[in-house]
N, C-alpha and C positions, 0 to 999 in steps of 0.2 A: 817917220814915226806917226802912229794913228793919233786918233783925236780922243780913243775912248780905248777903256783896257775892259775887253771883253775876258767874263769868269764864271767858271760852274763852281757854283756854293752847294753847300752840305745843306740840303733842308730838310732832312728826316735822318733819325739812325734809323737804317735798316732791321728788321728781323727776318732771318733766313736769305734767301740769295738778294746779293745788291745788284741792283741796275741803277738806268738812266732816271728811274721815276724817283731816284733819291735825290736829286741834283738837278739846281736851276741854272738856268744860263742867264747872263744877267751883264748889260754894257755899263762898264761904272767908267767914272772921272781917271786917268794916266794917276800912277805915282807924285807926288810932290820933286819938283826939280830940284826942292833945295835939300839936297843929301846931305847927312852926317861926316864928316872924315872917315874914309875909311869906304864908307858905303859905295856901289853902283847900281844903277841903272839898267836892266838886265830883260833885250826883247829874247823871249823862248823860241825856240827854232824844234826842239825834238823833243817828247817827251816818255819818262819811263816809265813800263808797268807791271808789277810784281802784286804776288798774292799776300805779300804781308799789308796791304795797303785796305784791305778787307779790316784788317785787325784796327787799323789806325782812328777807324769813325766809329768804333766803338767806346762808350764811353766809361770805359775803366780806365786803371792803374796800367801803366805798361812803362817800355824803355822809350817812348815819346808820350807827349801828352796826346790827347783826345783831339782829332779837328771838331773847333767849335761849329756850333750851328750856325749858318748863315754867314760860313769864311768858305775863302776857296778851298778845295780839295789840296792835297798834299801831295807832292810826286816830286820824283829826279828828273831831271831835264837836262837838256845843252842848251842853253843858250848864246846872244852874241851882245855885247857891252855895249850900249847906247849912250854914257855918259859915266863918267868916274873923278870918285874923290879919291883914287887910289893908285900910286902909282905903279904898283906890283900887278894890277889890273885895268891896262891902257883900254881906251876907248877901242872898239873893232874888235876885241878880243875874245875869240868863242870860251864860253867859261864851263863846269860843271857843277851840278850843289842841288837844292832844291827851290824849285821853280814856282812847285803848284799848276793848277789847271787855270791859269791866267794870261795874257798876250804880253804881260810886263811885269816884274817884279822889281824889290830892292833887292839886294843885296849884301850879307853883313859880314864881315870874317870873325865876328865876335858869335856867330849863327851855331848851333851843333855841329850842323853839318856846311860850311865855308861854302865860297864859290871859287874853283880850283882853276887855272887855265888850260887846258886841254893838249898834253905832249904832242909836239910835231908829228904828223904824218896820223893822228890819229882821227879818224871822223868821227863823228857827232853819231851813229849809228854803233861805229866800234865803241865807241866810249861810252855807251847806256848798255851794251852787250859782253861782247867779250872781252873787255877792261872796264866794266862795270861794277857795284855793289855787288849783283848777282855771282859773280865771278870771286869779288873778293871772297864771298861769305862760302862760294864751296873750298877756295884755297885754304881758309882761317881754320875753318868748321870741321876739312878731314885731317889737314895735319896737323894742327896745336889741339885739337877734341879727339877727331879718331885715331890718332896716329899709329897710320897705318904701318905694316912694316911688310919687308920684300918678302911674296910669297903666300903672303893671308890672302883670305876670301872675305874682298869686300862688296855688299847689297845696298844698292843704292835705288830707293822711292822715287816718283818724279823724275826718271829718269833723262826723258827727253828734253824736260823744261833749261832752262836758261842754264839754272843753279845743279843741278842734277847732271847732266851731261857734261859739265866740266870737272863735279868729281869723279863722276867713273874715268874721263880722260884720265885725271892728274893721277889715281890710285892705278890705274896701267901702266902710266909713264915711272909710279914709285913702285914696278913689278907687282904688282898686287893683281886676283885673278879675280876678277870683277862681273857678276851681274847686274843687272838693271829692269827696275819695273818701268813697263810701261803703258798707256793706251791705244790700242790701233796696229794695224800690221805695220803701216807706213811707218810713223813712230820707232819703233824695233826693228827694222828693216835698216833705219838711219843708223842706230845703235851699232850694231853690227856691224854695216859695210862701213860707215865712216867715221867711227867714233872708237870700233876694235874692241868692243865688249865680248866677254869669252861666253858671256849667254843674258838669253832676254828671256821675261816675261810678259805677256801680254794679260794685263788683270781682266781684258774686256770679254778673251774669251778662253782662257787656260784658268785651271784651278792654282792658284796661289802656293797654297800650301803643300799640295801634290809636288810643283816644279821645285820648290828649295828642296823637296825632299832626295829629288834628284840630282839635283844644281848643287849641292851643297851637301854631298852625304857625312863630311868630316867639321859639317857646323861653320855657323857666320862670323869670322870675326870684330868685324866692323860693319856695321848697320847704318847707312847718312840716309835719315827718312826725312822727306818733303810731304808725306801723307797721311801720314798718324790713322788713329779709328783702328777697323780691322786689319789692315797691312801690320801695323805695328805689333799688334797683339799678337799675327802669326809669326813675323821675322826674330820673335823674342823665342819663340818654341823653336825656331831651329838655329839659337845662337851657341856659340860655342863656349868654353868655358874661358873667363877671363875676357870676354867680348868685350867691345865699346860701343855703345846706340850714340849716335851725335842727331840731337833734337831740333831741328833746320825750321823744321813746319808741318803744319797739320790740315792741308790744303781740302782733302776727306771734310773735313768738319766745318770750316769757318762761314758756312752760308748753313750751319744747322740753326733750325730755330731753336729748338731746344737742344741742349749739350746732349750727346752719348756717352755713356759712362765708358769710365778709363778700360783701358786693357785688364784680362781677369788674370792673367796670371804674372803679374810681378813678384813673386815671390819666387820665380826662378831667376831673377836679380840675384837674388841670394844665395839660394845652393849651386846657382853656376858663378858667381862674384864677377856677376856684370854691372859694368858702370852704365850709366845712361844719362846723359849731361845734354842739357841745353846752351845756349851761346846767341849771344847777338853782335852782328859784324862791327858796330859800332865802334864794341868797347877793341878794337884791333887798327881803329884807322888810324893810329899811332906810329904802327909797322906797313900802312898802303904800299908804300914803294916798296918792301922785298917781295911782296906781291905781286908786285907790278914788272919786276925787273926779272922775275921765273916766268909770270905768262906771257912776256915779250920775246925772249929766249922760247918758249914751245911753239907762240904765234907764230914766232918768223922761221920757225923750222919746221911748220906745217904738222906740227903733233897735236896741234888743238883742233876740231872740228866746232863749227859754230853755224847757228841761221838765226835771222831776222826776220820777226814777221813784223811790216810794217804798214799801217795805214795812214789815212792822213784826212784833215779837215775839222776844224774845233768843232764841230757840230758832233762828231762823232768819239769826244774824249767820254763819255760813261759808256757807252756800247762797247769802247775798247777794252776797259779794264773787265768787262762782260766777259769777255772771249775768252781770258783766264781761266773761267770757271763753266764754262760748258766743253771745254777741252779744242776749242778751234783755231787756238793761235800753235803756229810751228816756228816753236823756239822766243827767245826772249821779244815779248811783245813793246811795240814803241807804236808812236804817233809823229808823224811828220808835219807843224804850222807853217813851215818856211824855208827859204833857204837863206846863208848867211849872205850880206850884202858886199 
């Protein structure tokens, strides 16, 4: 164990796109050895990066509080157990939870989000990817929100990303005849050949609106948008009646300096008696495990397609969560500090 627990702190809320010039890197003093009951000791070996993580250093109201100014950054990670006052959580133990952009954390199970020990045979890559939040939140998000039924047409935003590409999987695997937006030929290429999408769009260089109109002549049933803005406002004009929109993310928007106004036409909410519901995975890690025990079941029978992009070196955790947002990470992005001892 080092002598100093190197951390990128929050020193500015961002307006408009975040990077690295929001965040200091900074060598502080190791945690306190003398832990709480219950508590561990926790060096980070991997860490996760999703685009709600935009929303989290802003400083409103949300389903977590605000990172303060001049604390570390917020993030999921694996880590491996340095020391414990817990017997459920031995020393040597790779764990999962939230870590933060720091070399050492504590550990609380009294925390929102605990530190979980990692099911055999799973790696630290698989377990921030595809047995990850990202994974619960499209399992949660299309069947307890959209729930889809065999046979609908469901559209799915952000396709390629983490969260995106396991619901189009799962809403194939529940018969459902599935498009997907996406950026880049590559991107939709992947969809297709390995993911078994019945059709792709590509936003970067096909008209939107045009393809659903083909893609979808008998209307959308279920809509899981990761990208709000104008996708949304078109995927509502060709929804069908009785639709469901399941409200994921607004990926489009979260480095707007100033907000863009809503979709204009919601008032086909109504005369087509479309729901449109938002959700946060949170409030579901009650039910983790029947989530866990369906994607393990498609895992091992090779129905889920998945990639990792992954980099690595603390130096580079703000550039990482960058890549999110200029479209260069392929598939759920992570950070590699170490490997377990």
């Amino acid at each position: 164990m080092g002598e100093t627990n190197r951390q990128w702190l929050l020193q500015q809320r961002p307006v408009g796109m975040i990077g690295p010039e929001h965040f200091e890197l900074r060598a502080g003093p190791l945690p306190e050895p003398d832990l709480d009951a219950g508590q561990v000791l926790v060096k980070t070996l991997m860490l996760g990066f999703d685009p709600a993580m935009r929303g989290w250093v802003e400083d409103v109201r949300s389903y977590l509080p605000p990172v303060e100014l001049g604390a570390p950054m917020r993030a999921s990670g694996i880590g491996q157990i340095v020391a414990s006052r817990n017997p459920e959580l031995p020393e040597g133990a790779l764990v999962q939870g939230l870590l933060n952009w720091q070399e050492y954390s504590i550990g609380d199970p009294k925390s929102e989000i605990p530190p979980r020990v990692l099911p055999e045979g799973v790696t630290p890559s698989m377990a921030l990817s595809v047995f990850g939040t990202t994974s619960l939140t499209a399992y949660f998000g299309l069947l307890d929100v959209g729930q889809p039924q065999q046979g609908e047409t469901v559209l799915v935003s952000g396709a390629a990303g983490a969260t995106g590409s396991v619901v189009a999987q799962i809403a194939r695997l529940k018969g459902c005849r599935v498009i997907g937006i996406a950026g880049g030929s590559e991107k939709c290429q992947w969809l297709q050949e390995k993911c078994g999408l019945d059709g792709v769009i590509d936003y970067k260089s096909e008209n939107i609106d045009a393809r659903l109109a083909e893609l979808c002549p008998q209307g959308i049933n279920v809509f899981f948008d990761n990208v709000g803005g104008e996708t949304l406002e078109t995927a509502i004009n060709h929804m069908a009646d009785f639709g469901r929109i399941v409200l994921c993310g607004a990926i489009s928007q979260y480095n707007e300096a100033t907000p863009q106004p809503g979709p204009s036409n919601l008032m086909l909410l109504v005369a087509r008696r479309i729901r449109m519901q938002g959700f946060i995975v949170l409030d579901y890690l009650d039910r983790a495990d029947e989530a866990f025990a369906d994607l393990a079941t498609w895992v091992m029978a090779g129905d889920i397609a998945w990639r990792e992009d992954i980099q690595s070196g603390f130096e580079n955790i703000p550039a990482t969560l960058q890549r999110l947002f200029d479209g260069r990470n392929q598939g759920k992005q992570l950070l590699q500090l170490a490997d377990p001892e």
